[in-house]
TORNU-433571 format. One record per residue: residue number from 1; residue in one letter; x, y, z of N, C-alpha, C, O, CB in turn. Coordinates in Angstrom, 3 decimals, decimal comma. Atoms other than C-alpha are relative to their C-alpha. Last residue first. Glycine has a CB too. Layout:
% residues N
+-----+----+----------+----------+----------+----------+----------+----------+----------+----------+----------+----------+----------+----------+----------+----------+----------+
:   i : aa :     n_c1 :     n_c2 :     n_c3 :    ca_c1 :    ca_c2 :    ca_c3 :     c_c1 :     c_c2 :     c_c3 :     o_c1 :     o_c2 :     o_c3 :    cb_c1 :    cb_c2 :    cb_c3 :
+-----+----+----------+----------+----------+----------+----------+----------+----------+----------+----------+----------+----------+----------+----------+----------+----------+
: NUM :  A :        X :        Y :        Z :        X :        Y :        Z :        X :        Y :        Z :        X :        Y :        Z :        X :        Y :        Z :
...
+-----+----+----------+----------+----------+----------+----------+----------+----------+----------+----------+----------+----------+----------+----------+----------+----------+
***
This chain:
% residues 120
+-----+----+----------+----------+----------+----------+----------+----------+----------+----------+----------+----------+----------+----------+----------+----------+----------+
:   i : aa :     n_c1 :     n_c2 :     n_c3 :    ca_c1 :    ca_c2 :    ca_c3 :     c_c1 :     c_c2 :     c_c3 :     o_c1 :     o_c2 :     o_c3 :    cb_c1 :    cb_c2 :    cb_c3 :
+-----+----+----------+----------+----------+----------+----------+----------+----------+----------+----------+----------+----------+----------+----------+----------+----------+
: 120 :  X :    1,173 :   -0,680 :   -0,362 :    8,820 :    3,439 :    6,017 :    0,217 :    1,086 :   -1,558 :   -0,600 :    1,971 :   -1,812 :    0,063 :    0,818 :    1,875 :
: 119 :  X :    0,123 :   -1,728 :    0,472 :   11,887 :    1,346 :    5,527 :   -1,144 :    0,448 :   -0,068 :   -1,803 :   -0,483 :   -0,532 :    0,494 :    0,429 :   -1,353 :
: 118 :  X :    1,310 :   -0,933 :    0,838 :   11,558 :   -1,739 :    7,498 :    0,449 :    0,773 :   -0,741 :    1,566 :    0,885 :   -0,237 :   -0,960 :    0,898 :    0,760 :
: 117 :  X :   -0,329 :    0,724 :    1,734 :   15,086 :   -3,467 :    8,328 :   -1,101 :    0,863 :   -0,192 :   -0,740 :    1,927 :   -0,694 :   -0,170 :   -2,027 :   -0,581 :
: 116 :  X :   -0,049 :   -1,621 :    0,155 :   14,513 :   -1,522 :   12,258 :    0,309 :   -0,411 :   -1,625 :    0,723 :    0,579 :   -2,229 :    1,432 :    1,123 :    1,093 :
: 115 :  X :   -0,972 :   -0,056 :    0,600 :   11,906 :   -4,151 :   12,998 :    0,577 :    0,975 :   -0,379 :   -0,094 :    1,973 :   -0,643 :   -0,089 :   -0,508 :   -0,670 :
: 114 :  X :    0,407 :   -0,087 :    1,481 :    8,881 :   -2,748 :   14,668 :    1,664 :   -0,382 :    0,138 :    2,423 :    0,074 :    0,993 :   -0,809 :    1,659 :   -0,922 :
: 113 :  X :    0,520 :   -1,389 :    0,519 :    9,522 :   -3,210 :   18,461 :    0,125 :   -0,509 :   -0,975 :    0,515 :   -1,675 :   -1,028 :    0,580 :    1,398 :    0,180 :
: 112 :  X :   -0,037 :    0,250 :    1,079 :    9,151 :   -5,696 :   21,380 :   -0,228 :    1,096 :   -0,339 :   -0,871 :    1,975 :    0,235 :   -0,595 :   -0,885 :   -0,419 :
: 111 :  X :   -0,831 :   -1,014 :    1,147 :   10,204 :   -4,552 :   24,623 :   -0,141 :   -0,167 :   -1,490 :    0,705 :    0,429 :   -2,157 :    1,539 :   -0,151 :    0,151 :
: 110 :  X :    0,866 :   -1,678 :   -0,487 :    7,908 :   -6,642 :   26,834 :    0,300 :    1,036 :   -0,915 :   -0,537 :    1,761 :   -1,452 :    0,535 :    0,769 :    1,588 :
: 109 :  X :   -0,779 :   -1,384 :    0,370 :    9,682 :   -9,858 :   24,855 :   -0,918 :    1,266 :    0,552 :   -1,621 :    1,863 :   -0,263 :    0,220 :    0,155 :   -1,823 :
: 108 :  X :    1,257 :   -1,054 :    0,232 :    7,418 :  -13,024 :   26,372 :    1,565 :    1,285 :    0,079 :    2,344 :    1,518 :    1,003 :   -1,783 :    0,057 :    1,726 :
: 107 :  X :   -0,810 :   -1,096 :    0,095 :    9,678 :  -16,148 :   26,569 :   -0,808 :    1,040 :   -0,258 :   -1,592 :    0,674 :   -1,134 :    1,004 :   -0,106 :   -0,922 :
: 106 :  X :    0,094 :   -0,397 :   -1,221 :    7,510 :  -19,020 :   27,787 :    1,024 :    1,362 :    0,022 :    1,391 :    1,880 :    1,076 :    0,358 :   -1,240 :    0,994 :
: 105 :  X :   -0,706 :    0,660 :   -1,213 :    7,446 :  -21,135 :   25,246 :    0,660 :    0,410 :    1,001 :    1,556 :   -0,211 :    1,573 :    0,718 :   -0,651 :   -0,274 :
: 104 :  X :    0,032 :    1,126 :   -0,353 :    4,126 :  -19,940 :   24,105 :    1,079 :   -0,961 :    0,717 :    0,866 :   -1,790 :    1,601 :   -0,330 :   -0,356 :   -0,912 :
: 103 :  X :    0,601 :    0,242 :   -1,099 :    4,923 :  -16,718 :   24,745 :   -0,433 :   -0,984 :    0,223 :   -0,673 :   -1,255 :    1,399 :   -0,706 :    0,595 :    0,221 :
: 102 :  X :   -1,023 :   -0,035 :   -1,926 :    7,879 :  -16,937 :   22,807 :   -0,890 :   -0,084 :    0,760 :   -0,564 :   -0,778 :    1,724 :    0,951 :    1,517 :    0,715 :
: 101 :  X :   -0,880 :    0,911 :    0,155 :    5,640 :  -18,073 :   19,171 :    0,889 :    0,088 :    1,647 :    1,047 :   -0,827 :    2,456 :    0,887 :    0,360 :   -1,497 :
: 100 :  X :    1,116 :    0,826 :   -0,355 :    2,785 :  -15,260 :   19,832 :    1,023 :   -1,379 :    0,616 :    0,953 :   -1,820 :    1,763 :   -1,175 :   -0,336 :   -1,519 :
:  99 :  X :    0,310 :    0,265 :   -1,754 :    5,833 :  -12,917 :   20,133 :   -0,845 :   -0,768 :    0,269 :   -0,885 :   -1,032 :    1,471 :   -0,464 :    1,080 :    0,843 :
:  98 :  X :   -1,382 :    0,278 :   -0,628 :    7,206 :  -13,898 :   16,553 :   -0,305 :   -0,323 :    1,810 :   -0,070 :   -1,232 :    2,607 :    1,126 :    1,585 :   -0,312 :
:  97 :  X :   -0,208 :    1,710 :    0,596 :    3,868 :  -14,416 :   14,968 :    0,697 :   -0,480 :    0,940 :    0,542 :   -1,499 :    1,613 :    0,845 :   -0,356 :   -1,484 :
:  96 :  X :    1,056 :    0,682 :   -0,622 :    3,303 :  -10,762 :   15,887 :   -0,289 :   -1,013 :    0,383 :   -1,077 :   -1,211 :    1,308 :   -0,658 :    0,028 :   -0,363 :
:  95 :  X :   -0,180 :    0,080 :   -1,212 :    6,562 :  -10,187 :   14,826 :   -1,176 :    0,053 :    0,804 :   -0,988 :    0,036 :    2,021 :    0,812 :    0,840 :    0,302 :
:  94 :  X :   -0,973 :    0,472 :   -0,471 :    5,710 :  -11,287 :   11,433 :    0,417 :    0,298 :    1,812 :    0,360 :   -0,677 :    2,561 :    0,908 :    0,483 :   -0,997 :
:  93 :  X :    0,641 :    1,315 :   -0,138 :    2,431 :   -9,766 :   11,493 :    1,186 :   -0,933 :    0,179 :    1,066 :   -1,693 :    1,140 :   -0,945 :   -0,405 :   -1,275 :
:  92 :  X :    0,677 :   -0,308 :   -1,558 :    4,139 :   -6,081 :   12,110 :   -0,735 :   -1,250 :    0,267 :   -1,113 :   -1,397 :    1,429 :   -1,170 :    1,414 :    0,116 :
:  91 :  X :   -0,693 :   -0,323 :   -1,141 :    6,787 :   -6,615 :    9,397 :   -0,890 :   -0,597 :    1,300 :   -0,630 :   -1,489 :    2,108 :    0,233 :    1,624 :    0,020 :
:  90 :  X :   -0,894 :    0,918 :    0,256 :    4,350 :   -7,764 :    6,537 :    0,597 :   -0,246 :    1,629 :    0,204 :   -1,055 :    2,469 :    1,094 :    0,548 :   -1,217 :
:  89 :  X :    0,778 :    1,047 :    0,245 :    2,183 :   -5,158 :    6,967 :    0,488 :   -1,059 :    0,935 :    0,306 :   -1,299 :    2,128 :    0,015 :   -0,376 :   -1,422 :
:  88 :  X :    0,354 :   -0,253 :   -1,313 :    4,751 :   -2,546 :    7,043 :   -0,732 :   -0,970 :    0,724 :   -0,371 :   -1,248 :    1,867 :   -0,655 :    1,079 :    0,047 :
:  87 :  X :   -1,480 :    0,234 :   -0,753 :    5,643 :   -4,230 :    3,873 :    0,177 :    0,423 :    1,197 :    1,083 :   -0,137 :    1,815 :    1,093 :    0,594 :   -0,608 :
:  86 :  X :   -0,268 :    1,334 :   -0,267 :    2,486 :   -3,882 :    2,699 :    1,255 :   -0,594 :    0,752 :    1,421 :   -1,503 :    1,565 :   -0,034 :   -0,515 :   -1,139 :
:  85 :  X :    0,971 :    0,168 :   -0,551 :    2,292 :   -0,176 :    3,308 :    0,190 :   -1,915 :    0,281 :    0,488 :   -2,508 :    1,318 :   -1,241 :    0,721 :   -0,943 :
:  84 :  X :   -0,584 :   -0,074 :   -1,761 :    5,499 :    0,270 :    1,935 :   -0,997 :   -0,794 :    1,012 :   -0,667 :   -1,689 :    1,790 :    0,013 :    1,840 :    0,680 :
:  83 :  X :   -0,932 :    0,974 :   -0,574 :    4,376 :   -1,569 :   -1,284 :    0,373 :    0,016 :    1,672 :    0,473 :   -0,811 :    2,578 :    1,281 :    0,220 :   -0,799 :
:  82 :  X :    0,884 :    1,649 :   -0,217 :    0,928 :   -0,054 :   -1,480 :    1,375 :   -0,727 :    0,240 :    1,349 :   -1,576 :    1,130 :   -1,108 :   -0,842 :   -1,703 :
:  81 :  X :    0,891 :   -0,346 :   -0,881 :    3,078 :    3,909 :   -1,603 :   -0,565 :   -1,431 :    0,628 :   -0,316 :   -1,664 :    1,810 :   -1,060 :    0,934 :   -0,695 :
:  80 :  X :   -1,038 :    0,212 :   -0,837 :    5,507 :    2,165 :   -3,856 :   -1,073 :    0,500 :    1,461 :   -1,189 :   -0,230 :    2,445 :    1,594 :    1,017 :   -0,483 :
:  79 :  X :   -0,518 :    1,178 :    0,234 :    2,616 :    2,040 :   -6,422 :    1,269 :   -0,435 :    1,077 :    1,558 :   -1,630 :    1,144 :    0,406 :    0,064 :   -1,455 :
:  78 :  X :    0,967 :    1,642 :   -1,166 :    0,532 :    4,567 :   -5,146 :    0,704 :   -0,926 :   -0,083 :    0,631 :   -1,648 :    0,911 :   -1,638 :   -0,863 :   -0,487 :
:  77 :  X :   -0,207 :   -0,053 :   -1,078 :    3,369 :    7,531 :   -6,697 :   -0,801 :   -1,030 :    0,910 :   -0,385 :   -1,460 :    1,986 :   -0,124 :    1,201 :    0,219 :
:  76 :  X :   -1,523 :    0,188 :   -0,732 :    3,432 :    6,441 :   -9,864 :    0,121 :   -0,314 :    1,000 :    0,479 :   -1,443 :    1,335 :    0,776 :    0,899 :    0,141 :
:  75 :  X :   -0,511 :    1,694 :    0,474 :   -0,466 :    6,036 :  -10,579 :    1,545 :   -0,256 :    0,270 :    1,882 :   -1,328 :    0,773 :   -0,208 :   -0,316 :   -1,864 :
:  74 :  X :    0,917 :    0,739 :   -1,585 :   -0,691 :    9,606 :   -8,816 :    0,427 :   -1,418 :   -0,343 :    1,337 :   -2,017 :    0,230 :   -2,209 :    0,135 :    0,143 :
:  73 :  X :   -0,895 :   -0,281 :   -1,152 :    2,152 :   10,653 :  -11,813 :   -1,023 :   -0,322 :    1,636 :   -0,537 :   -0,509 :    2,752 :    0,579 :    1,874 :   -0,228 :
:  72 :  X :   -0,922 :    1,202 :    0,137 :    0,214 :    8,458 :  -14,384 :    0,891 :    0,745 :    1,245 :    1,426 :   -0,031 :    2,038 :    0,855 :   -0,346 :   -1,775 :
:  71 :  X :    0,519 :    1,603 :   -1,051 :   -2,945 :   10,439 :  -13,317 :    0,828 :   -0,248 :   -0,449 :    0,400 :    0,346 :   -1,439 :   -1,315 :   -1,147 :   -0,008 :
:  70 :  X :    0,138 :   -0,369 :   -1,209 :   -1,564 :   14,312 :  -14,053 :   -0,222 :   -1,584 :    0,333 :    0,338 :   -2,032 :    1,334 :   -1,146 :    1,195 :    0,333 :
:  69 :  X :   -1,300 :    0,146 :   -0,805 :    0,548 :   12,884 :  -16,999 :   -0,615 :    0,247 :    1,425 :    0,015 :   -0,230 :    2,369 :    1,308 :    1,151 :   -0,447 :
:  68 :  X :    0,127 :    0,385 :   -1,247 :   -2,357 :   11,763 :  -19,212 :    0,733 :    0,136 :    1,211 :    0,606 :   -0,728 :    2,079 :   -0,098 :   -0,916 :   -0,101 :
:  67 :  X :    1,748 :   -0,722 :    0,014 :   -2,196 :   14,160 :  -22,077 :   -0,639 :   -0,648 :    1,341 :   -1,498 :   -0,091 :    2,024 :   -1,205 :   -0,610 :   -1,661 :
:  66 :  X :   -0,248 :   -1,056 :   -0,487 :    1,507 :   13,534 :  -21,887 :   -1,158 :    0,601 :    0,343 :   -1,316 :    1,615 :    1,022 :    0,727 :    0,652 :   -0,708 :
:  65 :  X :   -0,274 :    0,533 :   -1,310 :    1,307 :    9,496 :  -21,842 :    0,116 :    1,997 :    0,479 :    0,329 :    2,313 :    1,649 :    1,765 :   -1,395 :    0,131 :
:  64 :  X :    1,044 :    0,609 :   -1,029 :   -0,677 :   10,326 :  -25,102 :    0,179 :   -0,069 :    1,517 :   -0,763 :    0,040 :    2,302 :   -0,193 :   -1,340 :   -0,341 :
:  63 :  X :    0,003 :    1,592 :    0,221 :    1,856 :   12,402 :  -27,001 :   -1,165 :   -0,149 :    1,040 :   -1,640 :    0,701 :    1,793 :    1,611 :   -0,975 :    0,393 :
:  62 :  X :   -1,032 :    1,017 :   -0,789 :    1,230 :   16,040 :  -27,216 :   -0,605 :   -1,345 :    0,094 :   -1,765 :   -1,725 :   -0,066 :    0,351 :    0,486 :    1,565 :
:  61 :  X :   -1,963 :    0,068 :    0,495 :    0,158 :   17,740 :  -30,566 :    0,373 :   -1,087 :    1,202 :    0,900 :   -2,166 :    0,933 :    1,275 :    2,031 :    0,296 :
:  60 :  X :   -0,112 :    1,598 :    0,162 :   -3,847 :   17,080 :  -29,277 :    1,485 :   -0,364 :   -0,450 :    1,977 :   -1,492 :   -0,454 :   -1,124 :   -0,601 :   -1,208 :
:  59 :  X :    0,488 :    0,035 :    1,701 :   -3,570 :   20,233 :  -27,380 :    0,700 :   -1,918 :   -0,504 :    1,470 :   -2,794 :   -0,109 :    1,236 :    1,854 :   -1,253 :
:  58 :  X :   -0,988 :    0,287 :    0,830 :   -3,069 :   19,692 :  -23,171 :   -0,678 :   -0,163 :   -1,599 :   -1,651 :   -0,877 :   -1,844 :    0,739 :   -1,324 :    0,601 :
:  57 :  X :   -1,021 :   -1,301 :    0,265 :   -5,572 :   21,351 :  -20,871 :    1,040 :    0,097 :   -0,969 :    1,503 :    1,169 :   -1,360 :    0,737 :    0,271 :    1,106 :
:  56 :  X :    0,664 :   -1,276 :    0,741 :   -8,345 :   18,824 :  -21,474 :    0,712 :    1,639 :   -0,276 :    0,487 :    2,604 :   -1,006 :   -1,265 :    0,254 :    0,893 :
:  55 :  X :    0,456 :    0,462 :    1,437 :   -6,258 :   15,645 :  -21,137 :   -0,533 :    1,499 :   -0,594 :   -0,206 :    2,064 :   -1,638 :   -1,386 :   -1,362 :    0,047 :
:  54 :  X :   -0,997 :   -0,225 :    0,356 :   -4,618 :   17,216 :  -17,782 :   -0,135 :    0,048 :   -1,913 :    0,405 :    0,733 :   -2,782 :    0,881 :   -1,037 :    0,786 :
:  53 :  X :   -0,605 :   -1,647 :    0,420 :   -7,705 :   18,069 :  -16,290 :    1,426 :   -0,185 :   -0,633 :    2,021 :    0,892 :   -0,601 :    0,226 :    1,162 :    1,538 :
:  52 :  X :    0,699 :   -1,036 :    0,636 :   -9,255 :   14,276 :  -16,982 :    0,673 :    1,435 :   -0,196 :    0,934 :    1,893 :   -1,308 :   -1,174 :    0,142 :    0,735 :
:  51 :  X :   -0,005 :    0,146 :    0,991 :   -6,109 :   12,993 :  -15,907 :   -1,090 :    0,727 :   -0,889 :   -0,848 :    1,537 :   -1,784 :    0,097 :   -1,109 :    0,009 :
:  50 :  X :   -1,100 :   -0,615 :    0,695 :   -6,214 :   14,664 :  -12,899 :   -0,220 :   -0,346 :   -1,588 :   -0,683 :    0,515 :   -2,336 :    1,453 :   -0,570 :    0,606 :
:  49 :  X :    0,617 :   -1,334 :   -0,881 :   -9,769 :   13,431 :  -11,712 :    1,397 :    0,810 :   -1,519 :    1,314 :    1,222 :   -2,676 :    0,491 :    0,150 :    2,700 :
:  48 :  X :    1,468 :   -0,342 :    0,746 :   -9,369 :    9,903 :  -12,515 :    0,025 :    1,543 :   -0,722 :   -0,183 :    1,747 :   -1,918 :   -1,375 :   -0,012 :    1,293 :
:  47 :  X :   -0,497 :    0,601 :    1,193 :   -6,079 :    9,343 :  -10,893 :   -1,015 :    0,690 :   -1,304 :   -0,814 :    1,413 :   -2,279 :   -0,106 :   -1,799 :    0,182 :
:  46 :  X :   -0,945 :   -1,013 :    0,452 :   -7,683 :   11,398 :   -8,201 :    0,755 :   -0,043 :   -0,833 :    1,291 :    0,999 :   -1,209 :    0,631 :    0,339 :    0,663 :
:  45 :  X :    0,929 :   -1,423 :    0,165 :  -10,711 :    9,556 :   -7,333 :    0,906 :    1,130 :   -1,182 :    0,609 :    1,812 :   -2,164 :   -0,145 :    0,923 :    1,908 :
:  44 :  X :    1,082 :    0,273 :    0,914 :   -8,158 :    6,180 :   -7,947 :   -0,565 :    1,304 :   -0,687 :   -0,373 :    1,750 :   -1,819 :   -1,112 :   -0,728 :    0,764 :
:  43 :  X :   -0,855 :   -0,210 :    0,633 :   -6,228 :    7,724 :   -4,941 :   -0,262 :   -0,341 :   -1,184 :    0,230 :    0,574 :   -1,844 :    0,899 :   -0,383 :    0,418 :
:  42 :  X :   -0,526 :   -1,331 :    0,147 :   -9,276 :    8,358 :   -2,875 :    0,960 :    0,255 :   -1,009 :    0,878 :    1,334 :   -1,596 :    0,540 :    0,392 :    1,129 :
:  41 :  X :    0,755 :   -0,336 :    0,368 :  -10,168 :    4,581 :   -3,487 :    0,218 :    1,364 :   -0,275 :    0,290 :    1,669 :   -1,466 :   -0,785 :   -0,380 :    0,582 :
:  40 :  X :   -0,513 :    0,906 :    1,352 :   -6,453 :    2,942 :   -2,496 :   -1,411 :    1,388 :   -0,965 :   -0,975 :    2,217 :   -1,763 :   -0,550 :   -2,664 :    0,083 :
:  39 :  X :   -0,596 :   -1,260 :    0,692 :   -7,166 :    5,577 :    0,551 :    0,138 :   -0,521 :   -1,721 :    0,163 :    0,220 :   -2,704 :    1,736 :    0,454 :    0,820 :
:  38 :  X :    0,122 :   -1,181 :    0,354 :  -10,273 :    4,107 :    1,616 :    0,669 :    0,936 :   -1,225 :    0,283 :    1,664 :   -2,140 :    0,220 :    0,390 :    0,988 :
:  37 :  X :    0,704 :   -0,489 :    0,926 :   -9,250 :    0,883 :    1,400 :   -0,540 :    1,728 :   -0,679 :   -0,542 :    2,277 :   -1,781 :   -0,848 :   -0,669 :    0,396 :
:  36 :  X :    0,558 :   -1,131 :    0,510 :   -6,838 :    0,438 :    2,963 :   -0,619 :    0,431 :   -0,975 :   -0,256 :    1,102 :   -1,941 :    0,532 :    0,541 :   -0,029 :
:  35 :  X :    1,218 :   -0,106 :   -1,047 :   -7,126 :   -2,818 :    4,256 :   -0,098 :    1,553 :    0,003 :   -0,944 :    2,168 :    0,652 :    0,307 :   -0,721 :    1,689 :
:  34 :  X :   -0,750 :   -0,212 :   -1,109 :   -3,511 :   -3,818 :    1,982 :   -1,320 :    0,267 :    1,414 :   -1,066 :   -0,204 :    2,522 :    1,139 :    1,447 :   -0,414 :
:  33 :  X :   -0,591 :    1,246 :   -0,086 :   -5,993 :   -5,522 :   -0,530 :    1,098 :    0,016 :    1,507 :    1,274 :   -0,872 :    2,340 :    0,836 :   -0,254 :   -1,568 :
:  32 :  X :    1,441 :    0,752 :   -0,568 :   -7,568 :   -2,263 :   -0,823 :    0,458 :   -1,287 :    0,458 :   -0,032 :   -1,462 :    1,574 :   -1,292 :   -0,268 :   -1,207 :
:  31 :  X :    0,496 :   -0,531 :   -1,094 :   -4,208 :   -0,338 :   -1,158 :   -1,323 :   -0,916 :    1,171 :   -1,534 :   -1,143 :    2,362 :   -0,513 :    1,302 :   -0,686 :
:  30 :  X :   -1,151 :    0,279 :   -0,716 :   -2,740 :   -2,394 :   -3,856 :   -0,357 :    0,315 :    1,464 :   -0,105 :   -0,456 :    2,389 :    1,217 :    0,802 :   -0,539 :
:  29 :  X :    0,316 :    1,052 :   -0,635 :   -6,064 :   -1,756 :   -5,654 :    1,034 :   -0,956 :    1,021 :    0,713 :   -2,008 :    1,574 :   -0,466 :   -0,650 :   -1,001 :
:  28 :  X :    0,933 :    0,291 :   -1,489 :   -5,373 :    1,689 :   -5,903 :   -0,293 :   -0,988 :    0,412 :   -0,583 :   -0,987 :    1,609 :   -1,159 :    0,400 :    0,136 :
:  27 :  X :    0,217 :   -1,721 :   -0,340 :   -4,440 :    1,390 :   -9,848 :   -0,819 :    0,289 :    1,191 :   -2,049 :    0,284 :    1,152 :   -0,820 :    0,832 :   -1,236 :
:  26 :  X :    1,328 :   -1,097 :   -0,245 :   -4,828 :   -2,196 :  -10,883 :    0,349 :    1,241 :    1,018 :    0,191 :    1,127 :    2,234 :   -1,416 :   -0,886 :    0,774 :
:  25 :  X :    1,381 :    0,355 :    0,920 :   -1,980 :   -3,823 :  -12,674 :   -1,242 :    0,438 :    0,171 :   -2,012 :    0,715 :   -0,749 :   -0,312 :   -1,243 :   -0,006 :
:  24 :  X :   -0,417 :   -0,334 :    1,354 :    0,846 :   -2,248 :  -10,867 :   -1,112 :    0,326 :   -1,222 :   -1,465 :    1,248 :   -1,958 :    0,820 :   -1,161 :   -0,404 :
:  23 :  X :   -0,219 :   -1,489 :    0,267 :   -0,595 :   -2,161 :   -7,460 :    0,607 :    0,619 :   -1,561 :    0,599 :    1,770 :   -1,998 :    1,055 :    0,407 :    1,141 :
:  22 :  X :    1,368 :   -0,921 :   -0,048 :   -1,371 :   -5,651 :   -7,755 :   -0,302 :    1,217 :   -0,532 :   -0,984 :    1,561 :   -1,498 :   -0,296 :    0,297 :    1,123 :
:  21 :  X :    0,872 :    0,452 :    1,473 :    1,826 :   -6,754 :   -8,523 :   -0,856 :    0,534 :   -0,258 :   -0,977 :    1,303 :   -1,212 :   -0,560 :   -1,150 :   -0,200 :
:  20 :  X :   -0,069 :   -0,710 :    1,071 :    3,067 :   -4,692 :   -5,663 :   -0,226 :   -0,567 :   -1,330 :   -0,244 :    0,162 :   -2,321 :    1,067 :    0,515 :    0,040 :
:  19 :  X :    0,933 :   -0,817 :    0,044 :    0,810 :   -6,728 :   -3,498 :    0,366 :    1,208 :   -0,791 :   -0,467 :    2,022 :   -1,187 :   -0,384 :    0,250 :    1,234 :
:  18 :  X :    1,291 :    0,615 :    0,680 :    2,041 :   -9,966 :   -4,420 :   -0,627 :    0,945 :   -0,480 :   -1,268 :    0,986 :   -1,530 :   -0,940 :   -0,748 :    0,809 :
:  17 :  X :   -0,132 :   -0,113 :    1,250 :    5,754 :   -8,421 :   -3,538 :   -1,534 :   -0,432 :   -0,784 :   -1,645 :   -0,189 :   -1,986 :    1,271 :   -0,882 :   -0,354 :
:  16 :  X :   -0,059 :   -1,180 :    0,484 :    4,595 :   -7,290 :   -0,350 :    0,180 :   -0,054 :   -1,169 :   -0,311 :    0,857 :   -1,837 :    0,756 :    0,710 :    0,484 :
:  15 :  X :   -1,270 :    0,148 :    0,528 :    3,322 :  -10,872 :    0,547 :    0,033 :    1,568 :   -0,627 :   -0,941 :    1,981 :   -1,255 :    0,168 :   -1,387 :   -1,124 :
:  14 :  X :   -0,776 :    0,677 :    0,549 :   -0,381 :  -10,887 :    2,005 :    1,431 :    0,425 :   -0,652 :    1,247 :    1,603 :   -0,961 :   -0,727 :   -0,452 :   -0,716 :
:  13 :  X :   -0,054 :   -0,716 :    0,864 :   -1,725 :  -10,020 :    5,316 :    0,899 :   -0,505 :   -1,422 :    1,899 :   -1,190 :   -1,207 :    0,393 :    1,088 :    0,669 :
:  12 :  X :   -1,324 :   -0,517 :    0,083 :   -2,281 :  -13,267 :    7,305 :    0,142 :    1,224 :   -0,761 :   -0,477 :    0,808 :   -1,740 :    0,843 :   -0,946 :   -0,537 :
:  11 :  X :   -0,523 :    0,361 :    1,144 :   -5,767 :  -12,985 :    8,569 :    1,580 :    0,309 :   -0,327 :    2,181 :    1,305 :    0,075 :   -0,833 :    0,581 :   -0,900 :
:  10 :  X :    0,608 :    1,835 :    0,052 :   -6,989 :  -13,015 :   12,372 :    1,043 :   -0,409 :   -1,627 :    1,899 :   -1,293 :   -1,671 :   -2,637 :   -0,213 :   -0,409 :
:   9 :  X :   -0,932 :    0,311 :   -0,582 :   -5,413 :   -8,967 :   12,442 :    0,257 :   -1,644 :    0,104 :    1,343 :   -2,202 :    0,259 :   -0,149 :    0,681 :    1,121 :
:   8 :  X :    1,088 :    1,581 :   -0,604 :   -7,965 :   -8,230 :   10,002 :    1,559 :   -0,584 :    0,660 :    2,443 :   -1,079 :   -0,038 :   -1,059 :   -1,550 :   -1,820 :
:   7 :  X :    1,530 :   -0,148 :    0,088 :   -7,058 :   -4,147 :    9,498 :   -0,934 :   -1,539 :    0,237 :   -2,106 :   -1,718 :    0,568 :   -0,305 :    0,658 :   -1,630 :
:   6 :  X :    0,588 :    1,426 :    0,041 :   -4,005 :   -3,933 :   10,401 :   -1,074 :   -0,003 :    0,214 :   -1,641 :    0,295 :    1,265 :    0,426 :   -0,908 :    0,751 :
:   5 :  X :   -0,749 :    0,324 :    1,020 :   -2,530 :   -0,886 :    8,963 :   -0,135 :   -1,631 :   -0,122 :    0,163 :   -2,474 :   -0,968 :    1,446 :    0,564 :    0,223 :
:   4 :  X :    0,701 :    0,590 :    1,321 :   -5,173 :    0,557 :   10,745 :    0,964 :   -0,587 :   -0,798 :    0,598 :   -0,427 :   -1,963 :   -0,743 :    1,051 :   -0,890 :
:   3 :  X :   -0,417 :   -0,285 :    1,267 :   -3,878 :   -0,141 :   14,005 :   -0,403 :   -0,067 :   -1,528 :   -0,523 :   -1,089 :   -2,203 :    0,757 :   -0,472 :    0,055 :
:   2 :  X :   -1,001 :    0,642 :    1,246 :   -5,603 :   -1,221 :   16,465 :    0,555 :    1,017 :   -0,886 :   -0,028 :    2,070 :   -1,141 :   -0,800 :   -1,027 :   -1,029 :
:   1 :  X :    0,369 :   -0,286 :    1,375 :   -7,191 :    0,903 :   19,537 :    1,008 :   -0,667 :   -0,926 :    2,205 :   -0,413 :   -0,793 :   -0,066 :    1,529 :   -0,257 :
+-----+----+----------+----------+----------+----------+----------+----------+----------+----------+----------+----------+----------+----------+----------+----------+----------+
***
């Protein structure tokens, strides 16, 4: 069974920093781009979702970013969320690369593991 974190194992995944661009500028779409889709979408649902209950619980006195605070704090939290992810990404195609590269010249690592540089 693969890994969902690799979701087109054929394709390179792209650059963690590309994909926190992404994640900046569109909201969950860091996720989709990473092959999670699902969750990029779920997290969106809930961007959505909050903000609505936050807008309607808060009087018009508070500032704007306060009337929106339930979705800018999901919108916070995806944004490093799509980085790790990519960057897990990243990692696990790189040494994918890595062992494709020894077995061709004849070095095959049995022991290969996730880089320990990652942070998760």
């Amino acid at each position: 069974m693969s890994s969902p974190l690799l979701a087109s194992p054929s394709r390179r995944p792209l650059h963690p920093h590309v994909v926190l661009a992404i994640a900046i500028l569109l909201p969950g779409f860091g996720h989709v781009v990473c092959g999670r889709a699902r969750r990029g979408l779920t997290l969106q649902l809930f961007m959505i979702s909050l903000a609505f209950v936050t807008w309607n619980l808060t009087t018009p006195a508070q500032s704007f970013a306060g009337r929106l605070a339930g979705g800018l704090f999901i919108y916070a939290m995806s944004i490093p969320d799509a980085y790790r992810t990519a960057k897990l990404r990243w990692a696990l195609a790189r040494e994918a690369q890595n062992g494709r590269q020894s077995a061709e010249d004849g070095h095959l690592d049995t022991h290969a593991r996730i880089p320990q540089n990652v942070s998760m």
